[in-house]
Backbone as JSON Lines, residues from 0, in Angstrom:
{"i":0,"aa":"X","n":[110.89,108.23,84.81],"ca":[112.24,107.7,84.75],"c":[112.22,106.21,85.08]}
{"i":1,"aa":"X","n":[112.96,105.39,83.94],"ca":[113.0,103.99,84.43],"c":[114.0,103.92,85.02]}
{"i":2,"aa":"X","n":[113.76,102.73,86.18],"ca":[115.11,102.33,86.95],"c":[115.43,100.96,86.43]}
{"i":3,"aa":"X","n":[116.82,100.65,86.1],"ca":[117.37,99.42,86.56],"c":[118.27,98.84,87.36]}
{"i":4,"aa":"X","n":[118.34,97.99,87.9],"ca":[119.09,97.78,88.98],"c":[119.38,96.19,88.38]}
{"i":5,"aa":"X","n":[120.97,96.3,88.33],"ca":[121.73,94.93,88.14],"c":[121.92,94.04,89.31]}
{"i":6,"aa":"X","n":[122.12,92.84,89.28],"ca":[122.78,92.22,90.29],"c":[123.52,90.8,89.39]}
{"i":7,"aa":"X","n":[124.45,90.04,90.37],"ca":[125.02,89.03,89.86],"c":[126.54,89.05,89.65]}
{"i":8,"aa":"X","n":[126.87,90.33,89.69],"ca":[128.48,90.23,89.04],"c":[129.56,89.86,90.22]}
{"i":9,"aa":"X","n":[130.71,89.77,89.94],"ca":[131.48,89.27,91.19],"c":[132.63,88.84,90.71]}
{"i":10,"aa":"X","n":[133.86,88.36,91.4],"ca":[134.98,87.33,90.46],"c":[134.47,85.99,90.44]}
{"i":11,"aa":"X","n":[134.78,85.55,89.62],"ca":[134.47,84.49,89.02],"c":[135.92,83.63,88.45]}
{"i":12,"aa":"X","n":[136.67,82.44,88.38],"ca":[137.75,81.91,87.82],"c":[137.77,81.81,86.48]}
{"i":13,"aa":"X","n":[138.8,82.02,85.51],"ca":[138.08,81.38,83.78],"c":[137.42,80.09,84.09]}
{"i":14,"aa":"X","n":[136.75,79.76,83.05],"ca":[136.26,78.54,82.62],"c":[134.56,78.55,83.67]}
{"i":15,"aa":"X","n":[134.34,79.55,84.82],"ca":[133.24,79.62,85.58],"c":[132.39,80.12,84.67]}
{"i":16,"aa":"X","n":[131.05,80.76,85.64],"ca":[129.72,81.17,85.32],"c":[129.35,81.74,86.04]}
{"i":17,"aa":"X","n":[128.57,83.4,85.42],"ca":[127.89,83.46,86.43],"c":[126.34,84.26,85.46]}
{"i":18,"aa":"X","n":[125.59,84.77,86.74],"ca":[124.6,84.88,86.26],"c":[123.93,86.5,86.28]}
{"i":19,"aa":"X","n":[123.64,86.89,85.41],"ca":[123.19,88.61,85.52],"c":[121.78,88.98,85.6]}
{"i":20,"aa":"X","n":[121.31,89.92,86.83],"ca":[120.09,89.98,86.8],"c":[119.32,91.3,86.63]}
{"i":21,"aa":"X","n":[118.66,91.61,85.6],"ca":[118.26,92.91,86.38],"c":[116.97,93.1,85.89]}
{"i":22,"aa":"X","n":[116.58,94.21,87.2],"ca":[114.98,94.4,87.52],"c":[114.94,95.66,86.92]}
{"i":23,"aa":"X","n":[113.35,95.47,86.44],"ca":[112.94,97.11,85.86],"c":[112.33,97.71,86.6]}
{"i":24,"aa":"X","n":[111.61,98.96,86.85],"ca":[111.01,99.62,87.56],"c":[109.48,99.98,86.92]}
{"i":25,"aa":"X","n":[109.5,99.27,85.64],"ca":[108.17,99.27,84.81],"c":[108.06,97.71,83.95]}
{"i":26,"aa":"X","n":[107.31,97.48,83.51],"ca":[106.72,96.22,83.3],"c":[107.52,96.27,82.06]}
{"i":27,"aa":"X","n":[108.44,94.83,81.83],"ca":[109.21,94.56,80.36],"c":[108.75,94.68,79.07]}
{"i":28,"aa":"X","n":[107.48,94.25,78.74],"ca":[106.77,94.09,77.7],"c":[106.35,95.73,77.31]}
{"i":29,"aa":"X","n":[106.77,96.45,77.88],"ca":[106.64,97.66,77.08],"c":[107.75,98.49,76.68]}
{"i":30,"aa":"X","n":[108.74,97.59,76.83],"ca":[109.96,98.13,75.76],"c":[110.18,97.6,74.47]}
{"i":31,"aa":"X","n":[111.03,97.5,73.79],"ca":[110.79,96.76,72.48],"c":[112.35,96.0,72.16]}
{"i":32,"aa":"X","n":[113.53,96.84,73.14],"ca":[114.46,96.15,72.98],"c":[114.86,95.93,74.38]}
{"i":33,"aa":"X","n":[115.53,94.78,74.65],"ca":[116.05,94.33,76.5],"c":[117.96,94.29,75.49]}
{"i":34,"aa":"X","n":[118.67,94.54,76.7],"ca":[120.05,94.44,76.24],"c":[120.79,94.78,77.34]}
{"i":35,"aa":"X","n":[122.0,93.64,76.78],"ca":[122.78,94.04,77.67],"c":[124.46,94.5,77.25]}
{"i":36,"aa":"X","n":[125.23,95.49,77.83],"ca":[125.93,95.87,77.67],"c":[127.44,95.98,78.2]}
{"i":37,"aa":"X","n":[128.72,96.39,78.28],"ca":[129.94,96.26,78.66],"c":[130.79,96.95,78.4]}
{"i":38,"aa":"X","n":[131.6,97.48,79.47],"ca":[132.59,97.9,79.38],"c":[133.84,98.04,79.55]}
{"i":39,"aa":"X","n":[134.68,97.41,79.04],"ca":[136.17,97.19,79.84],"c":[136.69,98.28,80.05]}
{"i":40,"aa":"X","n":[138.17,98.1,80.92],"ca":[138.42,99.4,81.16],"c":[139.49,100.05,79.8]}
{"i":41,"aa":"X","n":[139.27,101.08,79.79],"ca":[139.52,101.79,78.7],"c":[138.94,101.21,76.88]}
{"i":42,"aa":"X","n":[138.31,101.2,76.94],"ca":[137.33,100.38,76.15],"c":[136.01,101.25,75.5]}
{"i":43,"aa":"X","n":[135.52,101.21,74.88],"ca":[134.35,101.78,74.36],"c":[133.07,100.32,74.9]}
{"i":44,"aa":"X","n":[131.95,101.72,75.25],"ca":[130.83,100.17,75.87],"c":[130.25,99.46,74.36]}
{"i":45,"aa":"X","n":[130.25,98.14,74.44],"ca":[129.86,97.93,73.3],"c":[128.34,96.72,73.69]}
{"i":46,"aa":"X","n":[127.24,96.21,72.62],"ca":[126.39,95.46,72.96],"c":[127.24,93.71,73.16]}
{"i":47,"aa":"X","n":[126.65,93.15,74.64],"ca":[126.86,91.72,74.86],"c":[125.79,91.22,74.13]}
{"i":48,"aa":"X","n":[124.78,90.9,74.51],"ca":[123.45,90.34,74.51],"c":[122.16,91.12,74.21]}
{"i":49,"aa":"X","n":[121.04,91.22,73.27],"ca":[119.92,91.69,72.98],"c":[118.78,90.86,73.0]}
{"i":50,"aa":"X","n":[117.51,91.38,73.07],"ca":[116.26,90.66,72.31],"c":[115.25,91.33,72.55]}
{"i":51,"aa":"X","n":[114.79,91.43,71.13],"ca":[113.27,92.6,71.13],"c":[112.0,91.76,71.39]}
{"i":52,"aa":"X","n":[111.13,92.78,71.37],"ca":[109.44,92.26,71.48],"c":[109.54,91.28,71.03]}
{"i":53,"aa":"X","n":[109.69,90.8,69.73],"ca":[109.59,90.13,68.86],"c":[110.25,88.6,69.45]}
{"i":54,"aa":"X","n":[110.88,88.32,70.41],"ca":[111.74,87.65,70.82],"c":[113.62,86.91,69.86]}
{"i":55,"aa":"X","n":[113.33,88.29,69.01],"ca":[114.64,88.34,68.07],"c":[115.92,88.47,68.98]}
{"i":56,"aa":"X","n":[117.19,87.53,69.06],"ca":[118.12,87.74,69.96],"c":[119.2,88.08,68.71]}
{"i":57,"aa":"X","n":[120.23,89.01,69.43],"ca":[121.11,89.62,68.95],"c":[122.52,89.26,69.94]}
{"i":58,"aa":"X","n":[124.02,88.89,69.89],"ca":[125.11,88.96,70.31],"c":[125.94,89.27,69.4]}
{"i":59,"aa":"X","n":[127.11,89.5,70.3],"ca":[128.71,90.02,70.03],"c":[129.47,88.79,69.34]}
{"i":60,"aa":"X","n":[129.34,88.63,68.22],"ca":[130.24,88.0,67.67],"c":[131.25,86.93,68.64]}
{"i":61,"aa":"X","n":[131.87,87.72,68.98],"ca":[133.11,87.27,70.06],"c":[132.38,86.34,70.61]}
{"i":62,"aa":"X","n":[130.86,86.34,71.21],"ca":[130.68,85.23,72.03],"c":[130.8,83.63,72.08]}
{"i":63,"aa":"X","n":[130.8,83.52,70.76],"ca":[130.72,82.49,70.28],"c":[129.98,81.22,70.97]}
{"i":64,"aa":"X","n":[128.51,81.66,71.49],"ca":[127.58,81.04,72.4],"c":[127.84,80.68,73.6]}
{"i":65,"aa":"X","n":[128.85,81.41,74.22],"ca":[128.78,80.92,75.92],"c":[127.78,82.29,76.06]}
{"i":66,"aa":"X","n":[127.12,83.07,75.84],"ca":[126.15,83.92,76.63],"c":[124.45,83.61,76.44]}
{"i":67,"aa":"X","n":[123.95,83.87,77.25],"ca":[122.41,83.54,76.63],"c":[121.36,84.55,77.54]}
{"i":68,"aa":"X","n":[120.97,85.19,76.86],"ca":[119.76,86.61,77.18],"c":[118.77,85.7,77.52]}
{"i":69,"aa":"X","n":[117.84,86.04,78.41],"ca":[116.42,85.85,78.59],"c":[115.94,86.93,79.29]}
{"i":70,"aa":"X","n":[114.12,86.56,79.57],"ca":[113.52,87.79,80.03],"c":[112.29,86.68,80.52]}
{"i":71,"aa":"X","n":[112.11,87.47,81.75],"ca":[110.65,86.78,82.84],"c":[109.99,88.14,82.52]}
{"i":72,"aa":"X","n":[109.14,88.23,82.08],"ca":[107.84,89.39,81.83],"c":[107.48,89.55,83.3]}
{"i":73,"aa":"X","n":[106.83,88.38,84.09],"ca":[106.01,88.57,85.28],"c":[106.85,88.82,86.17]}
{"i":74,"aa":"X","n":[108.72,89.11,86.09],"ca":[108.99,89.64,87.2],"c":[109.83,90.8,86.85]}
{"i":75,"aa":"X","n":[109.34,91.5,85.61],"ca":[109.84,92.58,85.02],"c":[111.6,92.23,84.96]}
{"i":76,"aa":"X","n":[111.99,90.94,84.49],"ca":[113.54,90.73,85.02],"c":[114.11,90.1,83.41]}
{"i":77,"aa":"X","n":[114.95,90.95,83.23],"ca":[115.84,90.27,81.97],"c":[117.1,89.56,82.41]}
{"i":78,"aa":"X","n":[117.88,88.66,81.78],"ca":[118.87,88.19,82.38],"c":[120.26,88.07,81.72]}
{"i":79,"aa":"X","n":[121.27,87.58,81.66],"ca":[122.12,86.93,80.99],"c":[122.33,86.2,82.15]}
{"i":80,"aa":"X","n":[123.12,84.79,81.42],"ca":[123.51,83.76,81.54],"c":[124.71,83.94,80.59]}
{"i":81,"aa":"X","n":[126.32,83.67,81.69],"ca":[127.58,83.92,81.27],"c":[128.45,82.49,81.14]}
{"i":82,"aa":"X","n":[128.44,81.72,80.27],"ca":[129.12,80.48,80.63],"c":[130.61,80.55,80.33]}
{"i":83,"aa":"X","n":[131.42,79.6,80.44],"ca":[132.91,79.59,80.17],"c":[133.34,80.95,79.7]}
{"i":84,"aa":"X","n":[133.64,81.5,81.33],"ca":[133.87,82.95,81.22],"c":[135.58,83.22,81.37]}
{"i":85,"aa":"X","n":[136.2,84.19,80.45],"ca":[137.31,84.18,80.35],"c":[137.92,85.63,80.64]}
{"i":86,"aa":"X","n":[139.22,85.68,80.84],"ca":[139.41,86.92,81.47],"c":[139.27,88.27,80.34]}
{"i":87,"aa":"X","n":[139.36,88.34,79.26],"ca":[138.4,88.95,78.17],"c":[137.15,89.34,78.64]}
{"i":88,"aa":"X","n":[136.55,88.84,79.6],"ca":[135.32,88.87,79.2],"c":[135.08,90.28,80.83]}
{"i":89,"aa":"X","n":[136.26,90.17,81.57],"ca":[135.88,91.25,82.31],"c":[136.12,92.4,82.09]}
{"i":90,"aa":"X","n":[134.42,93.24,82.8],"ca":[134.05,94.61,82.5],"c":[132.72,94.68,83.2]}
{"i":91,"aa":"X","n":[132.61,95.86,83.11],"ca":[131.01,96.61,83.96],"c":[130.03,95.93,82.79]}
{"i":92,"aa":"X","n":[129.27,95.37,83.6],"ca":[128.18,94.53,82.53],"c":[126.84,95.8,82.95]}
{"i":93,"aa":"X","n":[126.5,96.43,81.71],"ca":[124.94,97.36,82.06],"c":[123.3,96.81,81.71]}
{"i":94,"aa":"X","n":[122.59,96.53,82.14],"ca":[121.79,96.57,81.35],"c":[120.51,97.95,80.83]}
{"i":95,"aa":"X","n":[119.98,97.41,79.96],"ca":[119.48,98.55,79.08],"c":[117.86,98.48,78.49]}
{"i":96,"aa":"X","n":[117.28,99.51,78.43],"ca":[115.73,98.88,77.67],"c":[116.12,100.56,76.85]}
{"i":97,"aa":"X","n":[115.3,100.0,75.69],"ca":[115.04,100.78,74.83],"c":[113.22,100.69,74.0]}
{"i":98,"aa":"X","n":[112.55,101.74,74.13],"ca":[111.43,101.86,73.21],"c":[111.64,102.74,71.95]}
{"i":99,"aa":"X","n":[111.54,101.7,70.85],"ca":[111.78,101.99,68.9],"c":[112.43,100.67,69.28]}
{"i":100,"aa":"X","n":[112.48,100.63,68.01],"ca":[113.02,99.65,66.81],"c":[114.69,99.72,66.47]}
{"i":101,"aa":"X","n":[115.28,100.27,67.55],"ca":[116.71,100.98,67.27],"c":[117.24,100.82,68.14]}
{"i":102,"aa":"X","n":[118.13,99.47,67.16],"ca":[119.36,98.81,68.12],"c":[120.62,99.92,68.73]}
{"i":103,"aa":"X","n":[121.06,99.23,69.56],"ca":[122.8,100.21,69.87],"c":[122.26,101.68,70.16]}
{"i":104,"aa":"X","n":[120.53,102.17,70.75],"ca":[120.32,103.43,71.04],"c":[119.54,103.32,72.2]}
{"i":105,"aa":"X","n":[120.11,102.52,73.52],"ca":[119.22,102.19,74.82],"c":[118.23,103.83,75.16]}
{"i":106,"aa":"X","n":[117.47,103.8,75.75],"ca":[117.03,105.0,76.22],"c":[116.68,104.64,77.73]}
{"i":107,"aa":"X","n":[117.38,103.87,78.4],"ca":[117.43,103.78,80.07],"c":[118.91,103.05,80.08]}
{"i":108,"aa":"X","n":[119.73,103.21,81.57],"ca":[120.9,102.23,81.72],"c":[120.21,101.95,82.68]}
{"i":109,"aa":"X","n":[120.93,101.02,83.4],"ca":[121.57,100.74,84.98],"c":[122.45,100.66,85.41]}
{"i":110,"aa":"X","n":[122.88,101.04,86.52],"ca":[124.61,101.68,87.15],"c":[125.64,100.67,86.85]}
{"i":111,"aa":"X","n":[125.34,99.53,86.56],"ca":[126.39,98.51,85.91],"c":[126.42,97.47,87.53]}
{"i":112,"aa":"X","n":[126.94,96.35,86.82],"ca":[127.68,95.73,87.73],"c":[128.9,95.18,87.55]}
{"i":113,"aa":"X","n":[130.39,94.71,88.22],"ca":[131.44,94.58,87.96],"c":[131.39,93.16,87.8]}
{"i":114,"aa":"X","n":[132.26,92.62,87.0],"ca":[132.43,91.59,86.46],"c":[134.13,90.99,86.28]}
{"i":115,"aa":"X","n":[134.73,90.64,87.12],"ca":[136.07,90.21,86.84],"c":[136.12,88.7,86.8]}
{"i":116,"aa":"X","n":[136.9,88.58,85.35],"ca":[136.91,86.36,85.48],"c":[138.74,86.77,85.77]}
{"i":117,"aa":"X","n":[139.01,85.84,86.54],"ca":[140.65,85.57,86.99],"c":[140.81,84.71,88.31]}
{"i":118,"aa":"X","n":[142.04,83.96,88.02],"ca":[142.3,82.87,88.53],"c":[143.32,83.77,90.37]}
């Protein structure tokens, strides 16, 4: 069983930043997709941020580049980076690894972390 464990979320004001972290419980480079995910309330979870082996990145439309995925291999840690964050944008942020080639089908979560932007 993989573990992930988020950290980073919190209130935040619009127009802030913050930063999402989470650790794996097995070494990154042996998944094939890193992602991250969201859920508002009453909402269906949908994908924020992706990027496979390949270092192919994937987002939500909506973002319109305030988000940015990365991944540290040597500390098993994927990330997002949330810029000019708006109250839209709060929800349980998850992250996710998946092994295949098959987006939008994580095969690990992590318990989420909360995420509220408001003034």
């Amino acid at each position: 069983q993989v573990q992930l464990v988020e950290s980073g979320g919190g209130l935040v004001q619009p127009g802030g930043s913050l930063r999402l972290s989470c650790v794996a419980s097995e070494r990154i480079f042996g998944f094939d997709i890193l992602a991250w995910y969201r859920q508002a309330a009453g909402s269906e979870r949908e994908l924020v941020a992706g990027i496979s082996r390949g270092g192919m990145t994937k987002y939500a439309d909506s973002l319109k580049g305030r988000f940015t995925i990365s991944r540290d291999s040597a500390r098993n840690t994927v990330s997002l980076q949330m810029n000019d964050l708006k109250p839209e944008d709060t929800a349980v942020y998850y992250c996710s690894v998946t092994r295949g080639s098959t987006w939008y089908s994580p095969d690990y979560w992590g318990q989420g972390t909360q995420v509220t932007v408001s003034s």
